[in-house]
N, CA and C atoms of all chains as a GROMACS GRO file, in nm:
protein
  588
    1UNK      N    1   7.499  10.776  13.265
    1UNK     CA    2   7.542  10.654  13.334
    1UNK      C    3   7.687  10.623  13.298
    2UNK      N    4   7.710  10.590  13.184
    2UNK     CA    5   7.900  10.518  13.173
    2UNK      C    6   7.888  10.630  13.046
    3UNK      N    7   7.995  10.698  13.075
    3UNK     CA    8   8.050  10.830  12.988
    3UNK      C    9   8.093  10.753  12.872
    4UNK      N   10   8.002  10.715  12.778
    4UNK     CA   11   8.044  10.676  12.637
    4UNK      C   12   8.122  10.738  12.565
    5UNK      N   13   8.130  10.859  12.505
    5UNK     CA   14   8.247  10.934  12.466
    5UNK      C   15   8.431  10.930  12.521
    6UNK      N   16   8.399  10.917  12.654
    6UNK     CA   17   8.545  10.906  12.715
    6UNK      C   18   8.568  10.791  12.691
    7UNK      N   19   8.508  10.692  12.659
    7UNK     CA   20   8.490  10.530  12.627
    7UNK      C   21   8.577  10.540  12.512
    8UNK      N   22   8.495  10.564  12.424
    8UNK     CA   23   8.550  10.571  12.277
    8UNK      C   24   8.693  10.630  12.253
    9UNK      N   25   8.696  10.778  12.318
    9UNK     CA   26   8.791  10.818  12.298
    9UNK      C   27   8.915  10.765  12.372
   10UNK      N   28   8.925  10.673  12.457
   10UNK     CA   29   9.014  10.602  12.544
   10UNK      C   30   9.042  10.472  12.450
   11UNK      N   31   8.967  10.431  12.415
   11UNK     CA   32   8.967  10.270  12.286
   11UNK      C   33   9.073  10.315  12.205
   12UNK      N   34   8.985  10.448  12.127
   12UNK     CA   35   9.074  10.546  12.022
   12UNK      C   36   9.243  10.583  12.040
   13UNK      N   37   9.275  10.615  12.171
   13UNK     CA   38   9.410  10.672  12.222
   13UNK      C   39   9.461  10.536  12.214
   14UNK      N   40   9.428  10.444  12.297
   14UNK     CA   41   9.546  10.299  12.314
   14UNK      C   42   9.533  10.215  12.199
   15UNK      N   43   9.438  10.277  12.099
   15UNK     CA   44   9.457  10.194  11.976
   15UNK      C   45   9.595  10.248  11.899
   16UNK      N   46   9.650  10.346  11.934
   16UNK     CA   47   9.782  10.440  11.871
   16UNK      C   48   9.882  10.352  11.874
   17UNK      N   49   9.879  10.293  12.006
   17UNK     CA   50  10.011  10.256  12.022
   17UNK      C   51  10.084  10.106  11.934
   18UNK      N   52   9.935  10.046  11.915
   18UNK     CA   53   9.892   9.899  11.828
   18UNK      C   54   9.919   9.987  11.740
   19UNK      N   55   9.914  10.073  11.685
   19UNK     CA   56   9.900  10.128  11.515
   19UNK      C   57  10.042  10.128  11.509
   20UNK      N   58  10.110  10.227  11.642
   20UNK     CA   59  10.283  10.268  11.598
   20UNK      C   60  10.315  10.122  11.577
   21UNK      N   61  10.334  10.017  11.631
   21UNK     CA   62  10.414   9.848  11.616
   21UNK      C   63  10.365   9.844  11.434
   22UNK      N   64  10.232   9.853  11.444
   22UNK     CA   65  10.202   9.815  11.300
   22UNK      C   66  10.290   9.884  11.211
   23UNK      N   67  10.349  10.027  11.212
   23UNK     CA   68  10.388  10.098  11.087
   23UNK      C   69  10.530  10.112  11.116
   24UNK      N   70  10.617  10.092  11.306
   24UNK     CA   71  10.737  10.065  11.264
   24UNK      C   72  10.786   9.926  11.307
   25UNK      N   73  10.719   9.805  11.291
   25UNK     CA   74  10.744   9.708  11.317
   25UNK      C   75  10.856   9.659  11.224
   26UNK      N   76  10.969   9.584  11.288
   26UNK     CA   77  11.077   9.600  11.223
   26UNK      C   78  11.097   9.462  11.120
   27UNK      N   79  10.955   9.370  11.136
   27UNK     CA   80  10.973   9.263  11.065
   27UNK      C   81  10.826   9.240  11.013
   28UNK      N   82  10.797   9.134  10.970
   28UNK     CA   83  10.658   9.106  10.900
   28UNK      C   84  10.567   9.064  11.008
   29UNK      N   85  10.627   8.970  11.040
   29UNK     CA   86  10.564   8.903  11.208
   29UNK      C   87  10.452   9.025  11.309
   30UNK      N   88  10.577   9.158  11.316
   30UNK     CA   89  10.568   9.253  11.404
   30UNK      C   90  10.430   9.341  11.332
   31UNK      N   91  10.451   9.354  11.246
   31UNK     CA   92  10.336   9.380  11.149
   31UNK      C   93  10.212   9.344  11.160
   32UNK      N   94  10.178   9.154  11.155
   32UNK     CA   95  10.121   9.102  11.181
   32UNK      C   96  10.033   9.150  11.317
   33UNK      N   97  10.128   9.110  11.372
   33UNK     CA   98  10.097   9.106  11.569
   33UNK      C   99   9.935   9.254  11.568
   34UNK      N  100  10.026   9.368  11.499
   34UNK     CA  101   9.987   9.487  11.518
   34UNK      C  102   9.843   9.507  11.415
   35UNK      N  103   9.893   9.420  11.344
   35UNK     CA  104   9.712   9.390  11.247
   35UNK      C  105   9.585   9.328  11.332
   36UNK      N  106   9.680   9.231  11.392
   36UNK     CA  107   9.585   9.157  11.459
   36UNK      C  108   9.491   9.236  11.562
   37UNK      N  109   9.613   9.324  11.639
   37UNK     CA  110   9.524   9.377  11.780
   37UNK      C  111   9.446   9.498  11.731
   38UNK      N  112   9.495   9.597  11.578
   38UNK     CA  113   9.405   9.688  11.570
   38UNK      C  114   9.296   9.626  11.527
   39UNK      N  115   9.284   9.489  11.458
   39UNK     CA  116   9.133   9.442  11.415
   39UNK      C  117   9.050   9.436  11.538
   40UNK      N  118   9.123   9.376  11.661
   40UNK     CA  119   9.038   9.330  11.726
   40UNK      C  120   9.013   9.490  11.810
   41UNK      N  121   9.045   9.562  11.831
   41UNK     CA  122   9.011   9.714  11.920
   41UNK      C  123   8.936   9.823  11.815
   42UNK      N  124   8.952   9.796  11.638
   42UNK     CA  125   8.810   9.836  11.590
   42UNK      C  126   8.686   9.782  11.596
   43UNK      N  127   8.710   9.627  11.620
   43UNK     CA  128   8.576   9.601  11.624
   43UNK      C  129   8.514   9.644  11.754
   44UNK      N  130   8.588   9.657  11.860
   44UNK     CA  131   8.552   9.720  11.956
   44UNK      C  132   8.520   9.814  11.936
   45UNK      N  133   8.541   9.895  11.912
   45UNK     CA  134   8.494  10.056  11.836
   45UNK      C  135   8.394  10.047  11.814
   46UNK      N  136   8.333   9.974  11.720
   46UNK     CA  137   8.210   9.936  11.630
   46UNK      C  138   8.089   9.893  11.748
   47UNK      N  139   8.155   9.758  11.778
   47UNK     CA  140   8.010   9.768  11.856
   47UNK      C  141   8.010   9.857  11.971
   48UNK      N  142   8.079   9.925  12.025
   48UNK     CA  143   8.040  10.042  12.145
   48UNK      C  144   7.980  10.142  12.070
   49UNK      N  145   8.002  10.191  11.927
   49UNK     CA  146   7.930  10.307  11.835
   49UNK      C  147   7.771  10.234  11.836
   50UNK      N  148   7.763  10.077  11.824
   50UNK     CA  149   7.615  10.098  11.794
   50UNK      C  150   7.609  10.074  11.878
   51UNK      N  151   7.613  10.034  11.981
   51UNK     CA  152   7.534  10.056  12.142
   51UNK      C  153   7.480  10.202  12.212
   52UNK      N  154   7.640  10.271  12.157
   52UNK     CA  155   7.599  10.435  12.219
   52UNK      C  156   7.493  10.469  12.129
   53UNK      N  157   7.471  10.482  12.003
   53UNK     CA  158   7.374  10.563  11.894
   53UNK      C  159   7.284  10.430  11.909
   54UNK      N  160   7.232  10.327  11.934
   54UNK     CA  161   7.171  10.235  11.879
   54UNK      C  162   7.180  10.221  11.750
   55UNK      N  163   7.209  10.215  11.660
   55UNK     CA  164   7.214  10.176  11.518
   55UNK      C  165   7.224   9.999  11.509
   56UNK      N  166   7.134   9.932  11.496
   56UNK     CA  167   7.234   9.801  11.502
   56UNK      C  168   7.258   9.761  11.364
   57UNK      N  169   7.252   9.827  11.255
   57UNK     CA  170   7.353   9.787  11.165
   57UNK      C  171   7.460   9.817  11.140
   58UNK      N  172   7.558   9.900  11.313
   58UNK     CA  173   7.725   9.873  11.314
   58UNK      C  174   7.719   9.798  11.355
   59UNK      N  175   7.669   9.641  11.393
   59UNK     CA  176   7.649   9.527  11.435
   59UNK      C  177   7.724   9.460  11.313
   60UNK      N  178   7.627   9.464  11.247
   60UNK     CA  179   7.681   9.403  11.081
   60UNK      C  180   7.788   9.433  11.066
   61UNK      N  181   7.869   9.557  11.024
   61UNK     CA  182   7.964   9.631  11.012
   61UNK      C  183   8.085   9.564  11.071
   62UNK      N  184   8.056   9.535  11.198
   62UNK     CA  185   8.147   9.469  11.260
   62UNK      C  186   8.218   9.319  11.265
   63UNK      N  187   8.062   9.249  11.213
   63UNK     CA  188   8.128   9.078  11.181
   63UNK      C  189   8.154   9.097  11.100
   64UNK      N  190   8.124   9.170  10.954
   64UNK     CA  191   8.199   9.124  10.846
   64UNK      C  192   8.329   9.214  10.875
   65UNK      N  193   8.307   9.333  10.915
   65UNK     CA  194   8.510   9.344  10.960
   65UNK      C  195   8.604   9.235  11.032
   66UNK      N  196   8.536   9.178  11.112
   66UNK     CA  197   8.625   9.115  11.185
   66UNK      C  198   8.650   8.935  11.063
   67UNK      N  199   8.546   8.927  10.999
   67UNK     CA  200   8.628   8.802  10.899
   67UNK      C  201   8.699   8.827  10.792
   68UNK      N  202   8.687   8.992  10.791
   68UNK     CA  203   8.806   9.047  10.658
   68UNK      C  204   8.904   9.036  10.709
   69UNK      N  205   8.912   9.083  10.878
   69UNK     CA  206   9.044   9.092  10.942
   69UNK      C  207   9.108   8.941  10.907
   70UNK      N  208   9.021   8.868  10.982
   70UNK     CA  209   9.090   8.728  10.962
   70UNK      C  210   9.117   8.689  10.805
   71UNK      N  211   9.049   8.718  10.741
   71UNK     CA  212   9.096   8.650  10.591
   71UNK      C  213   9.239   8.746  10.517
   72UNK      N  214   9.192   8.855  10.589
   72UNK     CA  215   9.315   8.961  10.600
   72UNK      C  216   9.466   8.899  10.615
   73UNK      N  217   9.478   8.881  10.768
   73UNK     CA  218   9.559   8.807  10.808
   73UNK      C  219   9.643   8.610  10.755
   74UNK      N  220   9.497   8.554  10.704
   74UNK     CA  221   9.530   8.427  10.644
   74UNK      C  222   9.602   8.469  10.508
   75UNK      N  223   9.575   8.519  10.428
   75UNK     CA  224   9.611   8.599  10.269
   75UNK      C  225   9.731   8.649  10.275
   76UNK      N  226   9.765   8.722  10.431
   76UNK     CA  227   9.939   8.792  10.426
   76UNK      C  228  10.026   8.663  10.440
   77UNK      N  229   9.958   8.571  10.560
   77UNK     CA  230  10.042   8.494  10.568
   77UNK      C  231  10.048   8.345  10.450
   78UNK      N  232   9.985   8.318  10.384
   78UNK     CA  233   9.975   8.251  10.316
   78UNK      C  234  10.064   8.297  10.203
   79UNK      N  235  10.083   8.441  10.174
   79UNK     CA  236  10.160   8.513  10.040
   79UNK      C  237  10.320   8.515  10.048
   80UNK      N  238  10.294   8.544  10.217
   80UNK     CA  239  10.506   8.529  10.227
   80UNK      C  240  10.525   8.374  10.286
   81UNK      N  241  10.449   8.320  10.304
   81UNK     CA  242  10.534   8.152  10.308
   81UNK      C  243  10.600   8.159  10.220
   82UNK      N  244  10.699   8.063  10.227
   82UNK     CA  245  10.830   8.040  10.126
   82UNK      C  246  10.732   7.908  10.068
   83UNK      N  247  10.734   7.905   9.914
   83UNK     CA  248  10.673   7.779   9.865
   83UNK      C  249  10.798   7.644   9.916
   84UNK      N  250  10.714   7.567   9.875
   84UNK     CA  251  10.807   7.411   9.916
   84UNK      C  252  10.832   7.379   9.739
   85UNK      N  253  10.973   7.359   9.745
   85UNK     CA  254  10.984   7.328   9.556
   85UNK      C  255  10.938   7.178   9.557
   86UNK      N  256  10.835   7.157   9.521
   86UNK     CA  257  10.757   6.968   9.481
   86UNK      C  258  10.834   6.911   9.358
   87UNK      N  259   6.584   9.691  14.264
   87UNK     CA  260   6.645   9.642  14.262
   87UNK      C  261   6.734   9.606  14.084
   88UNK      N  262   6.824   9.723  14.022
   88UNK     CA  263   6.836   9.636  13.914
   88UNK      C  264   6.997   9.651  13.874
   89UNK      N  265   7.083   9.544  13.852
   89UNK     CA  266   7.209   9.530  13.838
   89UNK      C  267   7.281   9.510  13.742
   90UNK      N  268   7.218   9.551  13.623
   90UNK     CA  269   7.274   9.569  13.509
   90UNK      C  270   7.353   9.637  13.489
   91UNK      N  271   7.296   9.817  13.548
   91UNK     CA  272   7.424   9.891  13.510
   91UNK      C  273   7.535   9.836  13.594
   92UNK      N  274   7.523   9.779  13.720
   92UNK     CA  275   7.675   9.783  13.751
   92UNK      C  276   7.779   9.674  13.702
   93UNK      N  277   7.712   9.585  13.620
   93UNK     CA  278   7.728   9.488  13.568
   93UNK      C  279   7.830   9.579  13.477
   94UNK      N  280   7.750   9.664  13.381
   94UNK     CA  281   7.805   9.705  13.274
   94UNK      C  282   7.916   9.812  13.280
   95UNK      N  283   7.928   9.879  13.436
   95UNK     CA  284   8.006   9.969  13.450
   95UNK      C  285   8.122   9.865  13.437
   96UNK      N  286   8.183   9.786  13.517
   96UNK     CA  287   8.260   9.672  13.580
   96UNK      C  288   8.297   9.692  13.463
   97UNK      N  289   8.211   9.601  13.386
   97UNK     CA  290   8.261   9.484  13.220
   97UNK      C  291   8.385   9.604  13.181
   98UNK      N  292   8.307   9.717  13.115
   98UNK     CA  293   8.367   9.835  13.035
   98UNK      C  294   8.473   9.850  13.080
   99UNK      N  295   8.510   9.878  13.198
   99UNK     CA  296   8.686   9.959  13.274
   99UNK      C  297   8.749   9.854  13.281
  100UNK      N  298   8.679   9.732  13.289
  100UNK     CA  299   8.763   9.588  13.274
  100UNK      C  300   8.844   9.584  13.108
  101UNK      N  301   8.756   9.628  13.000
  101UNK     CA  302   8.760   9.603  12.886
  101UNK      C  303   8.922   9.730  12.841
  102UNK      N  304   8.880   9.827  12.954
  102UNK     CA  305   8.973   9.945  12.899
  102UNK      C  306   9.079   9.915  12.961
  103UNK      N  307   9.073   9.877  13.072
  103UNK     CA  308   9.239   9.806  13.148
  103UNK      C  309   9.363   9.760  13.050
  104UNK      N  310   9.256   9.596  13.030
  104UNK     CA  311   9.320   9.502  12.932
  104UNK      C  312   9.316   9.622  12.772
  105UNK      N  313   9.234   9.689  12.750
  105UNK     CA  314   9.314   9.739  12.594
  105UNK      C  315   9.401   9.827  12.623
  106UNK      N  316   9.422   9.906  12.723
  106UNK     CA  317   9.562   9.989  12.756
  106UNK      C  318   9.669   9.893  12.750
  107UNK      N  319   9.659   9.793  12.899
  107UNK     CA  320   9.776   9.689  12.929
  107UNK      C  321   9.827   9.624  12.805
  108UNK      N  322   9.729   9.592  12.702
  108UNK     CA  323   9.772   9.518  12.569
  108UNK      C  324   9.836   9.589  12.531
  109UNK      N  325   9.781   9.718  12.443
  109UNK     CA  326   9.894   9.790  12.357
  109UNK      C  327   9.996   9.849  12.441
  110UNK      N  328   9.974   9.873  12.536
  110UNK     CA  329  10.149   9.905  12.602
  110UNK      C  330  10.248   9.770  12.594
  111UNK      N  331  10.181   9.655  12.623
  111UNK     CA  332  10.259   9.503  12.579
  111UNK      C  333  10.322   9.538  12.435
  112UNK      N  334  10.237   9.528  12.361
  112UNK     CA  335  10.270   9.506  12.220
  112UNK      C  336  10.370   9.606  12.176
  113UNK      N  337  10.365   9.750  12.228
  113UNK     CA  338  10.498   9.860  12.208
  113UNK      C  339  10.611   9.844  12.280
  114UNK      N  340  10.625   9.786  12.401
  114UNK     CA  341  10.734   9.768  12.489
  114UNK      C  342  10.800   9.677  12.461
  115UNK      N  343  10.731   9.534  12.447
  115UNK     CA  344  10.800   9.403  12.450
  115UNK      C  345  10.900   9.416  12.381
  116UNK      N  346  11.026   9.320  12.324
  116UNK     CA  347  11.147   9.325  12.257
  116UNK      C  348  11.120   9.251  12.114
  117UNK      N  349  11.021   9.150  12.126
  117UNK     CA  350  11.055   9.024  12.062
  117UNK      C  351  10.898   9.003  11.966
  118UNK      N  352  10.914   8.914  11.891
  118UNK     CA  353  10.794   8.882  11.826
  118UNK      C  354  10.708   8.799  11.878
  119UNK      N  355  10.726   8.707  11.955
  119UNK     CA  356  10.638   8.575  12.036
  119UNK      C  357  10.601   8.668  12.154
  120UNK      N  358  10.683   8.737  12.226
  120UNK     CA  359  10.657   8.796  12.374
  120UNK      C  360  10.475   8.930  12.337
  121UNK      N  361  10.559   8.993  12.248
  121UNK     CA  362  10.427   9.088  12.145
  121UNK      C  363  10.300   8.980  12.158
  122UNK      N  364  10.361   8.903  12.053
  122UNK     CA  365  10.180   8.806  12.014
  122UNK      C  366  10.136   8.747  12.172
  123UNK      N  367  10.226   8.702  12.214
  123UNK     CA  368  10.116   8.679  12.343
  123UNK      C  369  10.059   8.803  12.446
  124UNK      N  370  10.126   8.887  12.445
  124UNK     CA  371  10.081   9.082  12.490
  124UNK      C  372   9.940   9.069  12.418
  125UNK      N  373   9.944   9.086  12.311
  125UNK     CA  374   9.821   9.099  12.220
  125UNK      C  375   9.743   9.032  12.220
  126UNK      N  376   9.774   8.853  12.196
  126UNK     CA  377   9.685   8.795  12.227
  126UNK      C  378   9.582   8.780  12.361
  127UNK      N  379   9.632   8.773  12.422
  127UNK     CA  380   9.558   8.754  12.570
  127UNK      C  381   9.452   8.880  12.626
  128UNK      N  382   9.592   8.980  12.584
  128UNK     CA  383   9.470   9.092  12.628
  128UNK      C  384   9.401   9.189  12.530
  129UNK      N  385   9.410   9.110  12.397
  129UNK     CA  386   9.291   9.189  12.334
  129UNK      C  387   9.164   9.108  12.293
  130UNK      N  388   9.142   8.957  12.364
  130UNK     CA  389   9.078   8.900  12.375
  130UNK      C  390   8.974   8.927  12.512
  131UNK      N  391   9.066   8.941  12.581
  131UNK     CA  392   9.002   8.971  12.740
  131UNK      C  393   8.898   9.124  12.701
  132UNK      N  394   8.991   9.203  12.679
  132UNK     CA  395   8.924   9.352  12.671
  132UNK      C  396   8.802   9.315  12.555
  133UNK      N  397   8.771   9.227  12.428
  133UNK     CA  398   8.712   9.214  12.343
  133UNK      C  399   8.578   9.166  12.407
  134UNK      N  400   8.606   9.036  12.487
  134UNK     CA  401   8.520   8.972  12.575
  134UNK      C  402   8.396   9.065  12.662
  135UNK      N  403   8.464   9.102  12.717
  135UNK     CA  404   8.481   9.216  12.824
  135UNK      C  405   8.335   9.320  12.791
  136UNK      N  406   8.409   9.394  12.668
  136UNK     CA  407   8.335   9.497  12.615
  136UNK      C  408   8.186   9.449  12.532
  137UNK      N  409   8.206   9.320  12.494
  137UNK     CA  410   8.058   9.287  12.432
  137UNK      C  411   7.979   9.290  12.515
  138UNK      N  412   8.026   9.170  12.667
  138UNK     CA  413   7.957   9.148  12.752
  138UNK      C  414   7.905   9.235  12.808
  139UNK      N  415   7.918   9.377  12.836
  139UNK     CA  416   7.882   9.533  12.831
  139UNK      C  417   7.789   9.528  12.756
  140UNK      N  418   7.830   9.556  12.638
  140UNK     CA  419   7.743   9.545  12.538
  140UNK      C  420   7.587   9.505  12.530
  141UNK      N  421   7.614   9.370  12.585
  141UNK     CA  422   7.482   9.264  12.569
  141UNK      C  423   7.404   9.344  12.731
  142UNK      N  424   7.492   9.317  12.839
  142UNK     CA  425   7.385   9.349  12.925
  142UNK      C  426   7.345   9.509  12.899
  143UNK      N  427   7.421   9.610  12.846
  143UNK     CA  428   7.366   9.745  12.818
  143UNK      C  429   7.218   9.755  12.755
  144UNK      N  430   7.244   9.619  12.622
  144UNK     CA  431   7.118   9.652  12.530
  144UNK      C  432   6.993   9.591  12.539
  145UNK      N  433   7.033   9.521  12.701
  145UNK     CA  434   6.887   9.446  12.728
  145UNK      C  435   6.851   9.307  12.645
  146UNK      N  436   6.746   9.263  12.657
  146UNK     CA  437   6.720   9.122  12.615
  146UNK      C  438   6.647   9.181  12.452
  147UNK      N  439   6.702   9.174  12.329
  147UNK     CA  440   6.663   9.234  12.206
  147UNK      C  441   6.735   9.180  12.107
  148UNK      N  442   6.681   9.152  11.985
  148UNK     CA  443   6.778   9.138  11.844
  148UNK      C  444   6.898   9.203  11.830
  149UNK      N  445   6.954   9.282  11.918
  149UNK     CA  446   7.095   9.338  11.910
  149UNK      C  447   7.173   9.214  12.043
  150UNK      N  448   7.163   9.172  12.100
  150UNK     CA  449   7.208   9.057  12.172
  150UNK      C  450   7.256   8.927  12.128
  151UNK      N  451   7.142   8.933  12.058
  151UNK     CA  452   7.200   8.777  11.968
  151UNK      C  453   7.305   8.846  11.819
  152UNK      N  454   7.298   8.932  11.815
  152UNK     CA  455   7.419   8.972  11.695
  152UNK      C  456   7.536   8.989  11.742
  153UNK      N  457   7.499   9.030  11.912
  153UNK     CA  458   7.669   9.041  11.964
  153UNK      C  459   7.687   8.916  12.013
  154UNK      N  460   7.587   8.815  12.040
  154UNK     CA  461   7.669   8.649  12.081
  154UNK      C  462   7.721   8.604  11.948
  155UNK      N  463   7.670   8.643  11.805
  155UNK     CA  464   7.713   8.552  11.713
  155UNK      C  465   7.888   8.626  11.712
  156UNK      N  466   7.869   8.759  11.736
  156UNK     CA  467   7.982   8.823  11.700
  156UNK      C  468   8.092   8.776  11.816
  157UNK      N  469   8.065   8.717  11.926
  157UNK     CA  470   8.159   8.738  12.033
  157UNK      C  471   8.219   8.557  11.983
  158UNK      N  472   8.068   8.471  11.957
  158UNK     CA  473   8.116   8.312  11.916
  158UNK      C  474   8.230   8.365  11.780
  159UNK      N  475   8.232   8.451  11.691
  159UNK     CA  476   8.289   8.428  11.590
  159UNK      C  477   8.453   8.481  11.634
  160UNK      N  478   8.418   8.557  11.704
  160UNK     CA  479   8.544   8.633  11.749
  160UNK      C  480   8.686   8.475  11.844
  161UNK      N  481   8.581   8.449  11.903
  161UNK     CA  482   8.640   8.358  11.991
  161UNK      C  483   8.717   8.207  11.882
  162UNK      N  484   8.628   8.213  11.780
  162UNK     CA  485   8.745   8.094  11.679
  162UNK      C  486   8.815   8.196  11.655
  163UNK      N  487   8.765   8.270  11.565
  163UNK     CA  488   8.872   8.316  11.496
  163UNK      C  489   9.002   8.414  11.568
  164UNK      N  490   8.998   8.477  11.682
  164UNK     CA  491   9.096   8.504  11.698
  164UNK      C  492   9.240   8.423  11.748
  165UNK      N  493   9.207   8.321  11.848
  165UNK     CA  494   9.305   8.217  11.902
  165UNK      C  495   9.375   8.120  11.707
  166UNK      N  496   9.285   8.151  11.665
  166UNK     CA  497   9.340   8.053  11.546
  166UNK      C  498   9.428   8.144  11.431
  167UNK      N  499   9.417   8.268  11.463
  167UNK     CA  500   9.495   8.450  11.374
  167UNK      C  501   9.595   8.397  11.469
  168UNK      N  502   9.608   8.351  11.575
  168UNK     CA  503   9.708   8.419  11.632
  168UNK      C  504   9.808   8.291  11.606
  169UNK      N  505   9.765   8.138  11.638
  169UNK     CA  506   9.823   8.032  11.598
  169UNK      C  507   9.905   8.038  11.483
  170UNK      N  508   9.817   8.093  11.393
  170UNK     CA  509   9.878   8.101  11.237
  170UNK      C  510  10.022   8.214  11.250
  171UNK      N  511   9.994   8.308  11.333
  171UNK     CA  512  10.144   8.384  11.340
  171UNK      C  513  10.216   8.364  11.356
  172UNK      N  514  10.198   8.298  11.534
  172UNK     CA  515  10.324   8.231  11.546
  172UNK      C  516  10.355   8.081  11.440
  173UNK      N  517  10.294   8.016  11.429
  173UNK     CA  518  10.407   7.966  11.330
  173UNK      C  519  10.452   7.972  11.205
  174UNK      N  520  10.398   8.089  11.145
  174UNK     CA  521  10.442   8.188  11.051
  174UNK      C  522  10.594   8.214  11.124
  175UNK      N  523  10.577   8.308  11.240
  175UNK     CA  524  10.707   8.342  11.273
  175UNK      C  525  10.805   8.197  11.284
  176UNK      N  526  10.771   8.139  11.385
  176UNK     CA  527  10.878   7.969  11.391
  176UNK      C  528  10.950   7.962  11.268
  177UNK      N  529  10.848   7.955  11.142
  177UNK     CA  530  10.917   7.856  11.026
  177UNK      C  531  10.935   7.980  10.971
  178UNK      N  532  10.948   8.136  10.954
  178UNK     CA  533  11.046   8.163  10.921
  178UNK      C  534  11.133   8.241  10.986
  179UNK      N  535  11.186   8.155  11.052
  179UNK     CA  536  11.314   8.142  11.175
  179UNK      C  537  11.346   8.311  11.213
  180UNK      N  538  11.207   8.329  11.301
  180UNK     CA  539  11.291   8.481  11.390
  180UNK      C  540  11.326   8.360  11.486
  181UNK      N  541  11.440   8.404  11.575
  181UNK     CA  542  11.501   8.371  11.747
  181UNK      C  543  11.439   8.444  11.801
  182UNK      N  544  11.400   8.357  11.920
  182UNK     CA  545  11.340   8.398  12.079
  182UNK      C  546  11.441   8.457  12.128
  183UNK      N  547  11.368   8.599  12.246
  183UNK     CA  548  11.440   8.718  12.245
  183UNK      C  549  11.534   8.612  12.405
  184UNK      N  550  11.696   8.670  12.426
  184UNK     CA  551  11.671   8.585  12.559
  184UNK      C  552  11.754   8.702  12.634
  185UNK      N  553  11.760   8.719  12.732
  185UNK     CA  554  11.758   8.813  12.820
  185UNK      C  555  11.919   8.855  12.825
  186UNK      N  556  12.044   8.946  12.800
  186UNK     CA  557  12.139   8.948  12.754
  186UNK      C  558  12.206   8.960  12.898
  187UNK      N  559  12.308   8.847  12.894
  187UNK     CA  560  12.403   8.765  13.010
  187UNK      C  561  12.529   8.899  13.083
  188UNK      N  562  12.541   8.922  13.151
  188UNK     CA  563  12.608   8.990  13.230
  188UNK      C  564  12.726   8.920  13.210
  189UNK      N  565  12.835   8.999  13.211
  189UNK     CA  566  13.006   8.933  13.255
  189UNK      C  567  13.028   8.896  13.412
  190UNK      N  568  13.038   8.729  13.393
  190UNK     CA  569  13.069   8.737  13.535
  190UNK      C  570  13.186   8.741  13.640
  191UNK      N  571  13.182   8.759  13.740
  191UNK     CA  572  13.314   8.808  13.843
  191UNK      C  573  13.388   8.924  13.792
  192UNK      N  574  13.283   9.023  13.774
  192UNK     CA  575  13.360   9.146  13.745
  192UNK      C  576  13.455   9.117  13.605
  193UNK      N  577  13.432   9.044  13.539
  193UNK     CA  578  13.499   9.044  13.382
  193UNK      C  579  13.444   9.149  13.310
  194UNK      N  580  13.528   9.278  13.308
  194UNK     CA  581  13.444   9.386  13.229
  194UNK      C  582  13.488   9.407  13.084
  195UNK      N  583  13.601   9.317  13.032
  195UNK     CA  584  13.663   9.306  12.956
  195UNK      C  585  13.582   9.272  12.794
  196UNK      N  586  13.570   9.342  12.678
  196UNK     CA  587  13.522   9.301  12.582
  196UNK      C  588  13.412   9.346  12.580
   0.00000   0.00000   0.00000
């Protein structure tokens, strides 16, 4: 019915291009941006793997990736704020 | 009579559109705000997209309600990743990209 493999492997290819911004992004921001969209196109990954195999514990796999991503993301940006001198 | 699969064909090439169109956004654009909204929009759409696949693929089952909790969790938390960037970026002052001005009346000078 829907060629799961070409699925995956199509997710897989345009996830490259989110990866290149991530590793030559020329600022922190750009970095960011590129964290953000590969979190969100692995978790895609994830749940199309347990749909194709049924497994549904890449179900699991997947929410707790996606709140690492986010706590991921809160932790970078929280580390390079410039403190406020009180 | 049953319309699931075509339901689910749709969702999926919908989902792969928007994740091509995104990451070609996010490599092309110039700027850091122009990127986050590339990314934002359409890796939400394609995210959407692909559960909703998902859910109608796996039928009415305990794998359904793991992808609504996953799609509700997705939906705070990504619009609010992305809030936090941009004004990460704002306050620490990148400039908005602006489109570079031509010399006008043939001033080719400089």
């Amino acid at each position: 019915m829907i060629p799961w493999d070409f699925v995956l492997w199509f997710f897989l290819g345009s996830l490259v291009l989110g990866l290149a911004r991530l590793i030559i992004g020329p600022s922190t921001t750009d970095r960011l941006v590129g964290l953000n969209l590969v979190a969100g196109q692995v978790l895609t990954l994830l749940v199309l793997l347990a749909v194709k195999e049924d497994v549904a514990l890449y179900l699991d796999v997947a929410l707790v990736y996606d709140i690492f991503g986010f706590l991921g993301i809160l932790a970078v940006v929280k580390y390079f704020t410039k403190r406020r001198a009180s | 009579m049953n319309a699931a699969p075509w339901i689910e064909f749709v969702l999926i090439f919908l989902g792969m559109g928007f994740a091509l169109l995104g990451n070609i956004g996010v490599f092309v654009m110039p700027d850091p705000y122009t990127r986050l909204q590339a990314s934002a929009t359409c890796s939400t759409t394609s995210v959407i997209s692909v559960i909703l696949a998902a859910m109608a693929a796996s039928g009415f089952s305990p794998t359904t309600g793991k992808l609504a909790i996953i799609l509700l969790y997705f939906l705070v938390s990504s619009p609010v990743a992305t809030t936090i960037i941009a004004r990460y970026a704002w306050e620490s002052g990148v400039v908005p990209w602006r489109k570079p001005r031509r010399p006008r009346g043939g001033d080719v000078s400089a």
